[in-house]
C-alpha positions as CSV (number, residue, x, y, z in Angstrom):
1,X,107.0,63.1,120.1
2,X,105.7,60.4,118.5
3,X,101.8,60.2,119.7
4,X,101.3,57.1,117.3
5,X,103.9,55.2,119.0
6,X,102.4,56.1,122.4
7,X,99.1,55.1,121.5
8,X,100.0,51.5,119.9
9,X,102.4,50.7,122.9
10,X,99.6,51.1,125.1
11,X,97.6,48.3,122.8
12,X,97.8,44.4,123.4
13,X,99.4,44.2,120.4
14,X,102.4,46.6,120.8
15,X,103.0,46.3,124.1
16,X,103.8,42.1,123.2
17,X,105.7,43.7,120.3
18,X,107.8,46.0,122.0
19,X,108.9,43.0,124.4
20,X,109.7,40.4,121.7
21,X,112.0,43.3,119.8
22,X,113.8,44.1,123.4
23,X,114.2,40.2,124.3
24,X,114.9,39.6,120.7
25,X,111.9,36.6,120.8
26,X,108.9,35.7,118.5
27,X,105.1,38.0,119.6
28,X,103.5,34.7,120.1
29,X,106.7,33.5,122.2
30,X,106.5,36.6,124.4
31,X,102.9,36.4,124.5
32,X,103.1,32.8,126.0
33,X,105.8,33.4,128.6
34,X,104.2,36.8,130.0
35,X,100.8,34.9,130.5
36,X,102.1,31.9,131.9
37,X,104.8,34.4,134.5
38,X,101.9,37.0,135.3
39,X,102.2,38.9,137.8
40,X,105.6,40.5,136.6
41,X,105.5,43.3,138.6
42,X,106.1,45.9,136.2
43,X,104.7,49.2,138.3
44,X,106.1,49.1,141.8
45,X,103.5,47.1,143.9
46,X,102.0,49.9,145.7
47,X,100.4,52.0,142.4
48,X,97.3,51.3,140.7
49,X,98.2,54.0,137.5
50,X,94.2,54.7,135.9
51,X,92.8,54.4,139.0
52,X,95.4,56.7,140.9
53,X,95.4,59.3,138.2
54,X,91.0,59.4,138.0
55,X,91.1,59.7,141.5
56,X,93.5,63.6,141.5
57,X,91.6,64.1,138.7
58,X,94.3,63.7,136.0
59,X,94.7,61.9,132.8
60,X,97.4,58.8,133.0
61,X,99.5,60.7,130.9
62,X,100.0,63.6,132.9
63,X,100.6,61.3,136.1
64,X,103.1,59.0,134.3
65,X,105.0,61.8,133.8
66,X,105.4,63.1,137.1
67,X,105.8,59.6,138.3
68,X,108.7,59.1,136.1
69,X,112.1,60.3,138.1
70,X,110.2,57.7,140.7
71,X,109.9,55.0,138.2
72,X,114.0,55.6,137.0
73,X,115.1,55.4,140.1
74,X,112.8,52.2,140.9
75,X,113.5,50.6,137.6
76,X,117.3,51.7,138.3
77,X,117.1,49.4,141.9
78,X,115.6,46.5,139.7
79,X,117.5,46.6,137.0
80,X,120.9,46.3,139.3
81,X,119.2,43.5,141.3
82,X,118.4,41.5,137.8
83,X,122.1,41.6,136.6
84,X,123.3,40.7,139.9
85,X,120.9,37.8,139.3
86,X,122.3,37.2,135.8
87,X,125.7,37.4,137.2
88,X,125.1,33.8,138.9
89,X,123.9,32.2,136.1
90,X,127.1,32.4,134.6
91,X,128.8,31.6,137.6
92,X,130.2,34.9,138.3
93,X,128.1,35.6,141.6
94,X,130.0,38.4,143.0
95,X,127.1,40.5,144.8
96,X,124.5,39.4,147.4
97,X,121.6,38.3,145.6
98,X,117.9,39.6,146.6
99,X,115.8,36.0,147.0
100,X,112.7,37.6,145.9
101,X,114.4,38.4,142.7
102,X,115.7,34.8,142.7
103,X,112.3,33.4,143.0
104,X,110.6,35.4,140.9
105,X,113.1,34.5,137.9
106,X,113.2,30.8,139.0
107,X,109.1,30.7,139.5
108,X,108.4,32.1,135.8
109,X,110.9,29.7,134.4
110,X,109.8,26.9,135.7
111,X,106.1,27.4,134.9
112,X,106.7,28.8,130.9
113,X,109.4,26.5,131.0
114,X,112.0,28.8,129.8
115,X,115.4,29.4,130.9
116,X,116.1,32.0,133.6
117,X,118.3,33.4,130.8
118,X,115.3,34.2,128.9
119,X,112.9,35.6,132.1
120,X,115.8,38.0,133.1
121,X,115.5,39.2,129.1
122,X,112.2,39.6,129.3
123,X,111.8,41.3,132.8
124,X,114.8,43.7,131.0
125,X,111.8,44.4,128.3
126,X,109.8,45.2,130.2
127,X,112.1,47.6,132.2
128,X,112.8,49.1,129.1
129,X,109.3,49.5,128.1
130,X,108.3,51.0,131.5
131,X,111.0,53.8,130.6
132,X,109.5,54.2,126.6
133,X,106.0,54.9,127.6
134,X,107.1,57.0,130.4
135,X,109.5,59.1,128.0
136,X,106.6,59.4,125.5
137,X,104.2,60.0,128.3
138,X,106.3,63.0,129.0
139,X,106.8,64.4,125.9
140,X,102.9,64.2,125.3
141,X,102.4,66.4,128.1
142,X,104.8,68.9,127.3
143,X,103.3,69.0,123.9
144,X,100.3,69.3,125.0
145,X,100.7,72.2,127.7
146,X,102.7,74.3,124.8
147,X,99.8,74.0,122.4
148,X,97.2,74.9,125.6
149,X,99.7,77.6,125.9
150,X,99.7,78.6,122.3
151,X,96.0,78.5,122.0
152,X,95.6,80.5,125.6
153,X,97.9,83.0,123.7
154,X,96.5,83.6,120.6
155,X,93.3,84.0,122.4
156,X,94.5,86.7,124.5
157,X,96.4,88.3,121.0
158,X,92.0,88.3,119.5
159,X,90.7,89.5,122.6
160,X,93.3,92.7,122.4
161,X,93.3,93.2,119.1
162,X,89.3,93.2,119.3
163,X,89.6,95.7,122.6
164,X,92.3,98.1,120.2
165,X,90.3,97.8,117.6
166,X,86.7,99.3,119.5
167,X,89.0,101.6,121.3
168,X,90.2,102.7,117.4
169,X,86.2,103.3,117.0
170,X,85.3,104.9,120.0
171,X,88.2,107.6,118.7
172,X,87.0,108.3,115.4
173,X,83.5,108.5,116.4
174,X,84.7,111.3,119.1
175,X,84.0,115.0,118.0
């Protein structure tokens, strides 16, 4: 696991660089258009992350992970809705469309004016991000419970070895 990348996508500055590399646009580009389209929607509507995970008394880590077969499947759902979407734009419409998916692409456009080409690669990104820090997220906790798990282990290696080696004592002080 790479902590390092974990920690900078969770900046400003790599989470605007992760989208530019997916959507294969400039930072400052990216920058721009996700201002000017906010909100994206990027967590399902009905979770608040930080504040969900202070409240169960976890850290964001830990709850991003178990969130994240929820978060596939969610970003699974959208992901099929955007390509339907992208499908019309080429003039192959060949599914029902979802209107709010419509809009959304259609509102962003219009007020970064950008193509909806361009919106449906950048709400890809940010799919694709979602999944990354997820992943990481993850692996961060498994690393994390094996070295708690490591450390718990070692202690309880001391505290025998320290209990054998008093017993060792007691015996050779014995008569």
């Amino acid at each position: 696991m790479d902590e390092t990348e974990l920690s900078e996508l969770l900046t400003a500055s790599g989470f605007f660089r992760f989208l530019a590399q997916q959507a294969r646009l400039d930072s400052d580009e990216i920058k721009r258009i996700y201002m000017l389209g906010r909100p994206w929607g990027l967590w399902p509507p009905d979770l608040d992350i930080s504040h969900e995970a202070a409240e169960i008394g976890v850290d964001v880590f830990t709850y991003l992970a178990a969130l994240q077969p929820l978060l596939d499947m969610d970003a699974k759902e959208k992901e099929a809705q955007l390509t339907a979407y992208e499908a019309t734009l080429t003039g192959g419409e060949t599914t029902p469309l979802i209107p709010a998916v419509r809009a959304r692409v259609e509102r962003i456009a219009a007020s970064s004016k950008e193509d909806e080409a361009t919106i449906c690669r950048i709400f890809h990104a940010l799919y694709a991000y979602r999944q990354r820090v997820g992943r990481l997220s993850i692996q961060k906790v498994g690393a994390s419970s094996r070295h708690k798990m490591e450390q718990d282990q070692a202690a309880a290696a001391a505290k025998l070895q320290r209990a054998l080696a008093a017993e060792l004592e007691q015996r050779k002080n014995l008569p």
